[in-house]
CHARMM-style PDB file with segment names, atoms N, HN, CA, C and O in Angstrom:
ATOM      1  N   UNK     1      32.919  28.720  33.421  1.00  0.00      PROA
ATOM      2  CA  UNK     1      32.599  29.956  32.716  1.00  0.00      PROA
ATOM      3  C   UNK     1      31.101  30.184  32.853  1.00  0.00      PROA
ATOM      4  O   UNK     1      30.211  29.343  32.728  1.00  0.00      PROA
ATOM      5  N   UNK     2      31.026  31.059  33.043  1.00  0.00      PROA
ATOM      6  HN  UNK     2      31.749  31.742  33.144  1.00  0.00      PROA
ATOM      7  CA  UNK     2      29.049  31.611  33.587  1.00  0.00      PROA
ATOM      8  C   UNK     2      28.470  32.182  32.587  1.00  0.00      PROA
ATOM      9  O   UNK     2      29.329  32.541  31.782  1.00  0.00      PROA
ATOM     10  N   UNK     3      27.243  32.482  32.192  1.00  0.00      PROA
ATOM     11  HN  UNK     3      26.545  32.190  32.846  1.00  0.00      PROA
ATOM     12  CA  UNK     3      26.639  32.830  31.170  1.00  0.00      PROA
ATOM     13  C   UNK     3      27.485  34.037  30.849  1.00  0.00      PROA
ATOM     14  O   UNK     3      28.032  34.011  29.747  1.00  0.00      PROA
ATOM     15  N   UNK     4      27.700  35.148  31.657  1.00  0.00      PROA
ATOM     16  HN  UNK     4      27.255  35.169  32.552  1.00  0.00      PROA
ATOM     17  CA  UNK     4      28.694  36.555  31.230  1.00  0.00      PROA
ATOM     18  C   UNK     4      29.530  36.324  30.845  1.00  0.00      PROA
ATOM     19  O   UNK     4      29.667  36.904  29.768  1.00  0.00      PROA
ATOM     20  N   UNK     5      30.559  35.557  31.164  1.00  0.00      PROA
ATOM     21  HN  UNK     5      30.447  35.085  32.039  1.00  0.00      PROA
ATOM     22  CA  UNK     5      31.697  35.681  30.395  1.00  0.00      PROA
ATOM     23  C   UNK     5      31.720  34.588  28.896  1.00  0.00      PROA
ATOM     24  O   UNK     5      32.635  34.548  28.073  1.00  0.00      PROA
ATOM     25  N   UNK     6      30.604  33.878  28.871  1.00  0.00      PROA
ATOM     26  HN  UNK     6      29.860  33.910  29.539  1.00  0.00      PROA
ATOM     27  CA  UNK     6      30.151  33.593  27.390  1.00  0.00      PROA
ATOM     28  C   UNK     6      29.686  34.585  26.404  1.00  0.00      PROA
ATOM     29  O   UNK     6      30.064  34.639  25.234  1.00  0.00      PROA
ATOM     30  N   UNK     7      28.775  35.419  27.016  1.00  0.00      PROA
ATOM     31  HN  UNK     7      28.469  35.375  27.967  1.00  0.00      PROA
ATOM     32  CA  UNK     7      28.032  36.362  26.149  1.00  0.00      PROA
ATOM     33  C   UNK     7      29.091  36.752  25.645  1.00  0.00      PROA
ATOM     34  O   UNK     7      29.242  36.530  24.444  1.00  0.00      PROA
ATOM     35  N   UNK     8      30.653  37.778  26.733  1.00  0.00      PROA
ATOM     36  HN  UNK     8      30.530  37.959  27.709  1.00  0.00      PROA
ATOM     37  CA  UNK     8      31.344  38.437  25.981  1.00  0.00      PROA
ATOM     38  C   UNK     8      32.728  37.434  25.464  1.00  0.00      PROA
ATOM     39  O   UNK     8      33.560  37.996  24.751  1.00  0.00      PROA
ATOM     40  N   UNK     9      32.875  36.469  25.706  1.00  0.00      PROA
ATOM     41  HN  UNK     9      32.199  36.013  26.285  1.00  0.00      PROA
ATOM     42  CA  UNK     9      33.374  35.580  24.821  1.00  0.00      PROA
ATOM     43  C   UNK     9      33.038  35.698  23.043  1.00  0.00      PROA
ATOM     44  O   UNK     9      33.726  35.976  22.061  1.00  0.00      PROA
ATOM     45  N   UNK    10      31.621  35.327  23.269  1.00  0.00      PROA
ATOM     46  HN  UNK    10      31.063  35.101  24.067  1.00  0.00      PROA
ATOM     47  CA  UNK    10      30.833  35.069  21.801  1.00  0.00      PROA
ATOM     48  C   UNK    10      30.712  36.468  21.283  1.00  0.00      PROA
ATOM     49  O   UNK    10      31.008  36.353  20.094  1.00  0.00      PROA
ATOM     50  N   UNK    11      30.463  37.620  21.498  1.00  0.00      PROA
ATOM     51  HN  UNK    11      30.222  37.714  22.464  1.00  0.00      PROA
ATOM     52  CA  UNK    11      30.493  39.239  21.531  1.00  0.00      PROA
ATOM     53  C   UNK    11      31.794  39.154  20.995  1.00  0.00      PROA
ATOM     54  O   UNK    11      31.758  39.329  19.777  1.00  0.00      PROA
ATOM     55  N   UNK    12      32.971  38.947  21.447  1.00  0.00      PROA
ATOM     56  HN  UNK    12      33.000  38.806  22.437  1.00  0.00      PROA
ATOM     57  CA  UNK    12      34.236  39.530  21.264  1.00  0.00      PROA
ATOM     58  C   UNK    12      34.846  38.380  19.672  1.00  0.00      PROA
ATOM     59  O   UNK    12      35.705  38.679  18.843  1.00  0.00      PROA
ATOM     60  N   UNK    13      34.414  37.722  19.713  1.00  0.00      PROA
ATOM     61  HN  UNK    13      33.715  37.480  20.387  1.00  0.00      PROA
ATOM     62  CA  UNK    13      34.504  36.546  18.907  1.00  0.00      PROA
ATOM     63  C   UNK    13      33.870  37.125  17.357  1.00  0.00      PROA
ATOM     64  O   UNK    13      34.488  37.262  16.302  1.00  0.00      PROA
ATOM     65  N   UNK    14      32.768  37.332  17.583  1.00  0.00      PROA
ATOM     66  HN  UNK    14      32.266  37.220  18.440  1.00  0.00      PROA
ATOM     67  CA  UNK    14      31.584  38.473  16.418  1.00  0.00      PROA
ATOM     68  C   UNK    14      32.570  39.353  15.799  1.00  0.00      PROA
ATOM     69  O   UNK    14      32.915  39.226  14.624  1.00  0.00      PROA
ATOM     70  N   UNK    15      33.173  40.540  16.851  1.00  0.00      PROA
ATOM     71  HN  UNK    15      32.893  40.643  17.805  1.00  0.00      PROA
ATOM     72  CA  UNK    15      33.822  41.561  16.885  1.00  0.00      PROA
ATOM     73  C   UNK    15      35.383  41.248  15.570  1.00  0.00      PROA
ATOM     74  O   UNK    15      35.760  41.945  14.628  1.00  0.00      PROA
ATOM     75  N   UNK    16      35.832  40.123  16.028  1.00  0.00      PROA
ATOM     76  HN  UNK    16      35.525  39.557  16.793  1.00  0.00      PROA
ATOM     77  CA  UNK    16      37.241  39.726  15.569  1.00  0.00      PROA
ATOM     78  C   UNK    16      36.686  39.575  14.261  1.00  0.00      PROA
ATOM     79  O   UNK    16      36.768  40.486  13.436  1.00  0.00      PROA
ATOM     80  N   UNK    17      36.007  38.251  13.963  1.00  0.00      PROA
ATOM     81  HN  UNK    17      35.941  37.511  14.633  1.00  0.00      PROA
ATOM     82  CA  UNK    17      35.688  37.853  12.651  1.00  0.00      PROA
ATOM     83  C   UNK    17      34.938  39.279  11.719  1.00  0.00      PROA
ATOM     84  O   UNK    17      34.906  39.067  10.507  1.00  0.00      PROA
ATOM     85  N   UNK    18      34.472  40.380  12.077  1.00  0.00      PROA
ATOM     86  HN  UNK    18      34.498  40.552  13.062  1.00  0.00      PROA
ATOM     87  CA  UNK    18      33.815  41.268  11.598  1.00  0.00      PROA
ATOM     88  C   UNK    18      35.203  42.260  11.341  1.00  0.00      PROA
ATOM     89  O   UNK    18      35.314  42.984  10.352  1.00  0.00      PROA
ATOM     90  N   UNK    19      36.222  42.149  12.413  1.00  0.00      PROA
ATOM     91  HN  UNK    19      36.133  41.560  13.216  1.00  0.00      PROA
ATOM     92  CA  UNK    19      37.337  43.190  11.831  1.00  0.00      PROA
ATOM     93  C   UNK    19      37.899  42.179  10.800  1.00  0.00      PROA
ATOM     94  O   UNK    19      38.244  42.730   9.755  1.00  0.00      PROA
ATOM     95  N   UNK    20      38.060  40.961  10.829  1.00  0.00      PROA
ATOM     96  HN  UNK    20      37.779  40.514  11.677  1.00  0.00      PROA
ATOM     97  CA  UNK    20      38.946  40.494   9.690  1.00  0.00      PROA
ATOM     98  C   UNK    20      38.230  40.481   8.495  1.00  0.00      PROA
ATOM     99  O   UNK    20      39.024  40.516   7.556  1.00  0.00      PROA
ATOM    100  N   UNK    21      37.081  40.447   8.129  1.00  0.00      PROA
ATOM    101  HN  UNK    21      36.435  40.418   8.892  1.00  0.00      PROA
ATOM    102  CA  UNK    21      35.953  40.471   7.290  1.00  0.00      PROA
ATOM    103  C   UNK    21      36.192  42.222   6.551  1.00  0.00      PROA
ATOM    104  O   UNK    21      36.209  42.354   5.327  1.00  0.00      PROA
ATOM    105  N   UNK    22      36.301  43.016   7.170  1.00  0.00      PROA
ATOM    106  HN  UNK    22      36.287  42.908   8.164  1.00  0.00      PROA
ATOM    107  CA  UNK    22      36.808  44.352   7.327  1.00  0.00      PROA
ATOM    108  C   UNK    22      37.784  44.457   6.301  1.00  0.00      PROA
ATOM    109  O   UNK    22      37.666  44.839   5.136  1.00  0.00      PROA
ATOM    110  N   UNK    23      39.335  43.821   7.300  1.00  0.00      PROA
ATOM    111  HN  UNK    23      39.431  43.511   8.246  1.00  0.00      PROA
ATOM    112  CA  UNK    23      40.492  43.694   6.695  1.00  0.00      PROA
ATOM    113  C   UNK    23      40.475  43.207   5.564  1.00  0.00      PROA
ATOM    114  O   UNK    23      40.772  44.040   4.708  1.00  0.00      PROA
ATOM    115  N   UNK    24      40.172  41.843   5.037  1.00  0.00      PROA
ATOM    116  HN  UNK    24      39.930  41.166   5.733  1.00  0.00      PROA
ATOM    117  CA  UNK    24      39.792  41.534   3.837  1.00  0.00      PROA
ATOM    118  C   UNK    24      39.251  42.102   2.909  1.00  0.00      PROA
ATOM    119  O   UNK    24      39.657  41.777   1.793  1.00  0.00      PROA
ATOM    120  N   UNK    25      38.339  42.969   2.972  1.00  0.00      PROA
ATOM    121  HN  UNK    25      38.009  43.234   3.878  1.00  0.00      PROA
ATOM    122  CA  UNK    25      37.785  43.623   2.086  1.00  0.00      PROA
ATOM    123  C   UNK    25      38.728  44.548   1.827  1.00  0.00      PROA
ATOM    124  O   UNK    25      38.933  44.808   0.641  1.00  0.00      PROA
ATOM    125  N   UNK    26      39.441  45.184   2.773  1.00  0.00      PROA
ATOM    126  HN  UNK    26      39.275  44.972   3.736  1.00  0.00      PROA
ATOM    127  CA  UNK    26      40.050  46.879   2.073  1.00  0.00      PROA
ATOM    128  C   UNK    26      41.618  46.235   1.472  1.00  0.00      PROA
ATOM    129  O   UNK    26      42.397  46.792   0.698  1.00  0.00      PROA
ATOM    130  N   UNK    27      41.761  44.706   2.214  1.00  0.00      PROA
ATOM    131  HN  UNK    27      41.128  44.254   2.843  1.00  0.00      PROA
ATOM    132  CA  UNK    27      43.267  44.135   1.379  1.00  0.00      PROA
ATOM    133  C   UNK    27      42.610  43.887  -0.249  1.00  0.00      PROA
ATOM    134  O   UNK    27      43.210  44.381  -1.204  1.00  0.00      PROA
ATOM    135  N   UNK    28      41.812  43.383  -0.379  1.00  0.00      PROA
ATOM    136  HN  UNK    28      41.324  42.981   0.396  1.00  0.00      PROA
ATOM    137  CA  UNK    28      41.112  43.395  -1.919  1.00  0.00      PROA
ATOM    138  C   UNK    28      41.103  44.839  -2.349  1.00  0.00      PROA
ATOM    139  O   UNK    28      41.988  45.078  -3.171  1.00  0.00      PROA
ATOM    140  N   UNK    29      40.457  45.723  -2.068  1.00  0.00      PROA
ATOM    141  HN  UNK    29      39.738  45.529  -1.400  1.00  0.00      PROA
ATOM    142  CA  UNK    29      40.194  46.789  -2.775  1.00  0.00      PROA
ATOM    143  C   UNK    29      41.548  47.934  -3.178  1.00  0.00      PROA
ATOM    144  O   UNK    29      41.598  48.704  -4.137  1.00  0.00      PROA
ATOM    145  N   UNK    30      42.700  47.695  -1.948  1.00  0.00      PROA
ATOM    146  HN  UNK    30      42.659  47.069  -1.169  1.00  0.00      PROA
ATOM    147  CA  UNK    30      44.123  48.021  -2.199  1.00  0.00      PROA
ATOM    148  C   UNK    30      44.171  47.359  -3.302  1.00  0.00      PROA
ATOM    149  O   UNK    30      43.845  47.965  -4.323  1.00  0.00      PROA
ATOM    150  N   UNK    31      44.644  45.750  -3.414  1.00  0.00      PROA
ATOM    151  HN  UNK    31      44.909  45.257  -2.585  1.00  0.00      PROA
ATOM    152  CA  UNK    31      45.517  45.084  -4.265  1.00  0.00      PROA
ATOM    153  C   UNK    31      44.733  45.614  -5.550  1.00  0.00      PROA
ATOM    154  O   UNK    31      45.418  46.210  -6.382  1.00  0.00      PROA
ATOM    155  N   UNK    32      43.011  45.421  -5.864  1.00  0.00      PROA
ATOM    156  HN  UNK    32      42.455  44.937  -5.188  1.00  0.00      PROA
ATOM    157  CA  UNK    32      42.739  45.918  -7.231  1.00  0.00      PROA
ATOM    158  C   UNK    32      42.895  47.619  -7.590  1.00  0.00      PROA
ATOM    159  O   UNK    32      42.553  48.120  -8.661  1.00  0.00      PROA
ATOM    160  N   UNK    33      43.438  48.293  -6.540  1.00  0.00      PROA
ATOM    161  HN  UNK    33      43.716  47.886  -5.670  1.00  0.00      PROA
ATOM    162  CA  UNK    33      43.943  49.740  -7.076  1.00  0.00      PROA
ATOM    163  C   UNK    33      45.756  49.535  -7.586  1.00  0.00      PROA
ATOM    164  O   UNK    33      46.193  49.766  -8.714  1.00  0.00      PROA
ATOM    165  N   UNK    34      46.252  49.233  -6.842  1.00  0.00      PROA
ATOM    166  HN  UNK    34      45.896  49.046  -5.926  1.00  0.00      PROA
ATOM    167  CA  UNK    34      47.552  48.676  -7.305  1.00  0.00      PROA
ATOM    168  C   UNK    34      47.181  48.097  -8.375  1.00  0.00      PROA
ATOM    169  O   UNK    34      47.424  48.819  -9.341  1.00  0.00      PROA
ATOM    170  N   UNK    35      46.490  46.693  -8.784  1.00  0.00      PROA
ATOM    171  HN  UNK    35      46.293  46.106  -7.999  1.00  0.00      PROA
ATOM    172  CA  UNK    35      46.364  46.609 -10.456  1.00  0.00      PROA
ATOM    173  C   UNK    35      46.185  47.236 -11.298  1.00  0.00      PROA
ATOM    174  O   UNK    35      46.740  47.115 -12.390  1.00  0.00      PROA
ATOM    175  N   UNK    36      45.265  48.162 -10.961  1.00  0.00      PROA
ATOM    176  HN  UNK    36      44.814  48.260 -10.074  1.00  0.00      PROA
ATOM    177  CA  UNK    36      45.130  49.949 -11.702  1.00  0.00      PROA
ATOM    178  C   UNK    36      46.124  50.867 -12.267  1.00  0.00      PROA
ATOM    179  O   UNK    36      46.467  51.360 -13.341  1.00  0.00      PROA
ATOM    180  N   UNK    37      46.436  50.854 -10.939  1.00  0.00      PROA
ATOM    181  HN  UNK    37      46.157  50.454 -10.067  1.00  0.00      PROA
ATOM    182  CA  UNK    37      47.978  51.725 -11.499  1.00  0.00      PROA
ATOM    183  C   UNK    37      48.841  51.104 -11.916  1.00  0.00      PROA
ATOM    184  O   UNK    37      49.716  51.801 -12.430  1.00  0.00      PROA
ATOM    185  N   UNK    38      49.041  49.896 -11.940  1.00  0.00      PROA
ATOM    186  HN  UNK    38      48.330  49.330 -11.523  1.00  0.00      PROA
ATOM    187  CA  UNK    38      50.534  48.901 -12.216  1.00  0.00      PROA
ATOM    188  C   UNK    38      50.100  49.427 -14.143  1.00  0.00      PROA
ATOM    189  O   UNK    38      50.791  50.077 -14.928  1.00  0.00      PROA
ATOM    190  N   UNK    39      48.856  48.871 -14.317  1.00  0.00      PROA
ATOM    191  HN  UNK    39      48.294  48.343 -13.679  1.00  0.00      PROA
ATOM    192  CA  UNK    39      48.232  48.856 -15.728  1.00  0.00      PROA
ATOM    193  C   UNK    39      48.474  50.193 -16.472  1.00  0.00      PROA
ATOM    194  O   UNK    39      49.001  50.175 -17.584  1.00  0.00      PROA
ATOM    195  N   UNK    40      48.110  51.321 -15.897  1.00  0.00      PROA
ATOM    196  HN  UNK    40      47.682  51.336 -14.994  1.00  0.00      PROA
ATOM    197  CA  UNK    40      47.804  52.494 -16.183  1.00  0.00      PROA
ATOM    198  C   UNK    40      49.183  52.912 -16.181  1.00  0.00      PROA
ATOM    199  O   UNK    40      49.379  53.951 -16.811  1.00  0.00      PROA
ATOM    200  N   UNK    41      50.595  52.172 -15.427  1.00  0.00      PROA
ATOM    201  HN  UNK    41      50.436  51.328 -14.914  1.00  0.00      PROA
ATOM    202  CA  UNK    41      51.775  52.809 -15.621  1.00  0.00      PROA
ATOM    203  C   UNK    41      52.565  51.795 -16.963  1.00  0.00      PROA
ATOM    204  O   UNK    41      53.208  52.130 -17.958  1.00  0.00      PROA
ATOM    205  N   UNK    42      52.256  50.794 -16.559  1.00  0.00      PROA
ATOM    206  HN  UNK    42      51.734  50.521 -15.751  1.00  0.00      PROA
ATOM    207  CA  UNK    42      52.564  50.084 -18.188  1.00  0.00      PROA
ATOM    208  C   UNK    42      52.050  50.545 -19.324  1.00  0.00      PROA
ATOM    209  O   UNK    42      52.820  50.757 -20.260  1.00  0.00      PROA
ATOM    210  N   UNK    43      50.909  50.746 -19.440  1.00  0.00      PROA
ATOM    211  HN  UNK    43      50.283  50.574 -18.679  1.00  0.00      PROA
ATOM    212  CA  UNK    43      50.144  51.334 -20.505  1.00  0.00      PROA
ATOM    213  C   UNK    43      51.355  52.837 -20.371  1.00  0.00      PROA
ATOM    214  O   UNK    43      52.411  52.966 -20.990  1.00  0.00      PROA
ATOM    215  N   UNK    44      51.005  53.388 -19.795  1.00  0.00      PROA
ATOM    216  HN  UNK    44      50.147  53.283 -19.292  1.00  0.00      PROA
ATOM    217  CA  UNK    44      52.425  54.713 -19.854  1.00  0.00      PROA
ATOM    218  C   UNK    44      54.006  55.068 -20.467  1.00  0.00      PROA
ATOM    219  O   UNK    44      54.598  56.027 -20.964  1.00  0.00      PROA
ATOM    220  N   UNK    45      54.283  53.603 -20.078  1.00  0.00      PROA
ATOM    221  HN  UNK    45      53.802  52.825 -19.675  1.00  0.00      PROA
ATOM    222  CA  UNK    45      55.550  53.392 -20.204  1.00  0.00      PROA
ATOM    223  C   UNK    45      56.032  53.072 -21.814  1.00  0.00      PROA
ATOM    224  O   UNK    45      56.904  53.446 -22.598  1.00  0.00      PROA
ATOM    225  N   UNK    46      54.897  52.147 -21.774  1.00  0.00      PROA
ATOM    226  HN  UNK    46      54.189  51.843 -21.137  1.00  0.00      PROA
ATOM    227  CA  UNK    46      55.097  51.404 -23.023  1.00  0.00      PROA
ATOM    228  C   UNK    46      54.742  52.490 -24.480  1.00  0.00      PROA
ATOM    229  O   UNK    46      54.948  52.245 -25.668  1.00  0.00      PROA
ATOM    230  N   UNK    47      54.225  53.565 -23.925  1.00  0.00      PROA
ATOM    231  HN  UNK    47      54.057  53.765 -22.959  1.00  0.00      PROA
ATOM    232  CA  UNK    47      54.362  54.984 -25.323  1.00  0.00      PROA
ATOM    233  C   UNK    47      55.804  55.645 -25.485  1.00  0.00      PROA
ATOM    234  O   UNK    47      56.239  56.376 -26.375  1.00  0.00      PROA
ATOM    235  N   UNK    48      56.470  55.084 -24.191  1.00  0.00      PROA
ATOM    236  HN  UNK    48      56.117  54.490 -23.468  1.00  0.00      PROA
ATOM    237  CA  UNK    48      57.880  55.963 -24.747  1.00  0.00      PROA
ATOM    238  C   UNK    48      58.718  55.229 -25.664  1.00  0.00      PROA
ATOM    239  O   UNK    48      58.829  54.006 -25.750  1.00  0.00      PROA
ATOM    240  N   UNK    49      59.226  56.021 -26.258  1.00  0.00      PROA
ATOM    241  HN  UNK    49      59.136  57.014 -26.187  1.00  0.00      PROA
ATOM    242  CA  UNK    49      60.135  55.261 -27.985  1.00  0.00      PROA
ATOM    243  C   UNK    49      61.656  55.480 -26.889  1.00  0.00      PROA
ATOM    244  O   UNK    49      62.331  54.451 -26.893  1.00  0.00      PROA
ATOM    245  N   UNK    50      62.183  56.484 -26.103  1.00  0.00      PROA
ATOM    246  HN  UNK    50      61.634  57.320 -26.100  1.00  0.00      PROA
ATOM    247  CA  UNK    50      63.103  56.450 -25.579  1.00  0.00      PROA
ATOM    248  C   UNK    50      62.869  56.260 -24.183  1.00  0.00      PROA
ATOM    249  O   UNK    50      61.888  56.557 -23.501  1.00  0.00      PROA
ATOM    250  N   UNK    51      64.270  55.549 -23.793  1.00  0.00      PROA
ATOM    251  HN  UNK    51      65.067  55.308 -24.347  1.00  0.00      PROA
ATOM    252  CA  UNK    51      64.335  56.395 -21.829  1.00  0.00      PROA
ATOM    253  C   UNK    51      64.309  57.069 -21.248  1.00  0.00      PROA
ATOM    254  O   UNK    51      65.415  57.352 -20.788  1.00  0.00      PROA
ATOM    255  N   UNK    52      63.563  57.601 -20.930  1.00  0.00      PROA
ATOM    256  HN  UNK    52      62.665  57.371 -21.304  1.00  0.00      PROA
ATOM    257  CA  UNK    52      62.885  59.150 -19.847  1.00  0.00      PROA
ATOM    258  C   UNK    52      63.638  57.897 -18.172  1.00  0.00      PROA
ATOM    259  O   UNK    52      63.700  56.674 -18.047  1.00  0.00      PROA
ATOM    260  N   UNK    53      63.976  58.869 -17.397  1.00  0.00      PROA
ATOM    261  HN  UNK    53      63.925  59.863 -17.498  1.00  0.00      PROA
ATOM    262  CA  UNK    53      64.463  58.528 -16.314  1.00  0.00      PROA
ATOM    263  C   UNK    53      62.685  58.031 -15.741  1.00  0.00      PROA
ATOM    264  O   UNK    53      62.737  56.989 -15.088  1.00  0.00      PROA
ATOM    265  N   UNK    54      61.532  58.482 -15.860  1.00  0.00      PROA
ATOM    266  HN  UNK    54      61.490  59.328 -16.391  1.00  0.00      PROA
ATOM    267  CA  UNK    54      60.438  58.113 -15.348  1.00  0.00      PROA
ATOM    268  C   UNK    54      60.425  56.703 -15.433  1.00  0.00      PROA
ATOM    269  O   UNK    54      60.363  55.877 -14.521  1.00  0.00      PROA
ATOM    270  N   UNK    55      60.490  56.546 -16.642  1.00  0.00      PROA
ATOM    271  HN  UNK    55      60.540  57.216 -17.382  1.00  0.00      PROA
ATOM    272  CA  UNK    55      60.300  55.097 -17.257  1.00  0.00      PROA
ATOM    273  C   UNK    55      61.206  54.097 -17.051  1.00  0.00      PROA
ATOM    274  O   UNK    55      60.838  52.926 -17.143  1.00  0.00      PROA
ATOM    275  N   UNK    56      62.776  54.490 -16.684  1.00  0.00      PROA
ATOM    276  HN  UNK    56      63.075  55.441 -16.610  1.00  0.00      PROA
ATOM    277  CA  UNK    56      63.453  53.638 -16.282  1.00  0.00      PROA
ATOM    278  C   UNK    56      63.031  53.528 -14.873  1.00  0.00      PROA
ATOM    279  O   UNK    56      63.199  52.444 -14.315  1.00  0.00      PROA
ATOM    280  N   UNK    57      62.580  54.369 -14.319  1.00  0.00      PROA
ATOM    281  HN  UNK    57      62.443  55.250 -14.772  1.00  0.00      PROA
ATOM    282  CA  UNK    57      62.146  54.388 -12.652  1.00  0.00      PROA
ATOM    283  C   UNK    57      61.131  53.508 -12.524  1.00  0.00      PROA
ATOM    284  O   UNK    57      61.333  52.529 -11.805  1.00  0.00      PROA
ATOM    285  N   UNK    58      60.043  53.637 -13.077  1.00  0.00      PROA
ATOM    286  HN  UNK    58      59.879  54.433 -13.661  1.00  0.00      PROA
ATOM    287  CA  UNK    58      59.217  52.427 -13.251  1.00  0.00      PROA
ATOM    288  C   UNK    58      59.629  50.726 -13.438  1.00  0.00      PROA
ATOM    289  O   UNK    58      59.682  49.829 -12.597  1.00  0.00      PROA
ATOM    290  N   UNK    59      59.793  50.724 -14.375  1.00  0.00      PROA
ATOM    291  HN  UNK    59      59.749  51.453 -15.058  1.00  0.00      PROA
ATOM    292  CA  UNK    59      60.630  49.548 -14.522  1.00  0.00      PROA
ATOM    293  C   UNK    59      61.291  48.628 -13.609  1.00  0.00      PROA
ATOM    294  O   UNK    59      61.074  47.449 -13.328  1.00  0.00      PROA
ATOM    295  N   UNK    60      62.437  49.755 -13.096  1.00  0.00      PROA
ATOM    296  HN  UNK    60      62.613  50.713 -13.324  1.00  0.00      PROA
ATOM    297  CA  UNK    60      63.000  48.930 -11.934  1.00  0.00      PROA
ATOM    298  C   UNK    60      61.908  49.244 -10.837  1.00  0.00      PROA
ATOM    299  O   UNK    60      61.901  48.183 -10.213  1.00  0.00      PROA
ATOM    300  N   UNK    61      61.048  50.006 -10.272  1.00  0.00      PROA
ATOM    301  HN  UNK    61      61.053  50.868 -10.779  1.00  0.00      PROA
ATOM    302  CA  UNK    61      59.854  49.403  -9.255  1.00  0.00      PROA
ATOM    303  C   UNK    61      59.650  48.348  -9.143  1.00  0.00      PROA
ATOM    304  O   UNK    61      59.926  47.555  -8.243  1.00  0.00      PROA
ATOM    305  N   UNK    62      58.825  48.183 -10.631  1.00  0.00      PROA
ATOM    306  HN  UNK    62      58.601  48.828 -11.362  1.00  0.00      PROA
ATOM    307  CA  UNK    62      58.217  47.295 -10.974  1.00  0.00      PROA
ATOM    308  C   UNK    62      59.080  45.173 -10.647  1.00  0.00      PROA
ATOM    309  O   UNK    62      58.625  44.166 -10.105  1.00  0.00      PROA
ATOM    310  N   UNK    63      60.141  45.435 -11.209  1.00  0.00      PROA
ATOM    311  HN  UNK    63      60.510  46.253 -11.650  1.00  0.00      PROA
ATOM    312  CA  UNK    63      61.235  44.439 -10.511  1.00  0.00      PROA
ATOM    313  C   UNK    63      61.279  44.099  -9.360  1.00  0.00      PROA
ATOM    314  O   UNK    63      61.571  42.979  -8.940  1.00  0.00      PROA
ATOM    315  N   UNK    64      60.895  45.359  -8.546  1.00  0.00      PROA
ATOM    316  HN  UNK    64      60.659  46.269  -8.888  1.00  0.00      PROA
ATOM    317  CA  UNK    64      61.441  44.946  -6.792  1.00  0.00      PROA
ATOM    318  C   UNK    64      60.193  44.898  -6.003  1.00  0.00      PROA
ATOM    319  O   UNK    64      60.145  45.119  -4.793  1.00  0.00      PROA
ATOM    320  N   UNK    65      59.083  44.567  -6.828  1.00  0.00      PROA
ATOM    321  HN  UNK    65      59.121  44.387  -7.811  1.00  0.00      PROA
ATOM    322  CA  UNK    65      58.167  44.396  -6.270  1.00  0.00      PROA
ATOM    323  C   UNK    65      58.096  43.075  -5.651  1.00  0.00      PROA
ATOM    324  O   UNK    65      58.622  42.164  -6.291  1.00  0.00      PROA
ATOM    325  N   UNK    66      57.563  42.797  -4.563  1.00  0.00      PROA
ATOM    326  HN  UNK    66      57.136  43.537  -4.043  1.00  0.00      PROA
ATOM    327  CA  UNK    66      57.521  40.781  -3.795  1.00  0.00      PROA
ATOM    328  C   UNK    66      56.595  40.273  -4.284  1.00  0.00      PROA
ATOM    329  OT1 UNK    66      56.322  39.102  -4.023  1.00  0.00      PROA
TER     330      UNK     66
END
């Protein structure tokens, strides 16, 4: 391997770890908006005295989540 195809070895190498660095960040900033709303729909839910089809809809979401 010759100095060029090191440079873009080590270049492309930079590149990867900087997209996963990337990825990581916006998988964090998803999952804490999903905590947001998970919160903000419990907090919701939990004012109804009856079953509104919303609230049963929630609910079971909330179940089939992985």
């Amino acid at each position: 391997m010759d100095s060029e195809e090191l440079n873009i070895a080590v270049a492309n190498e930079a590149f990867a770890e900087n997209k996963v660095y990337m990825l990581e960040k916006q998988l964090k900033q998803a999952n804490e908006r999903i905590k947001r709303l998970e919160e903000a729909g419990d907090a919701l839910a939990n004012t109804q005295t009856y079953d509104l089809l919303e609230t049963v809809n929630w609910r079971k979401s909330k179940e089939a989540k992985p």
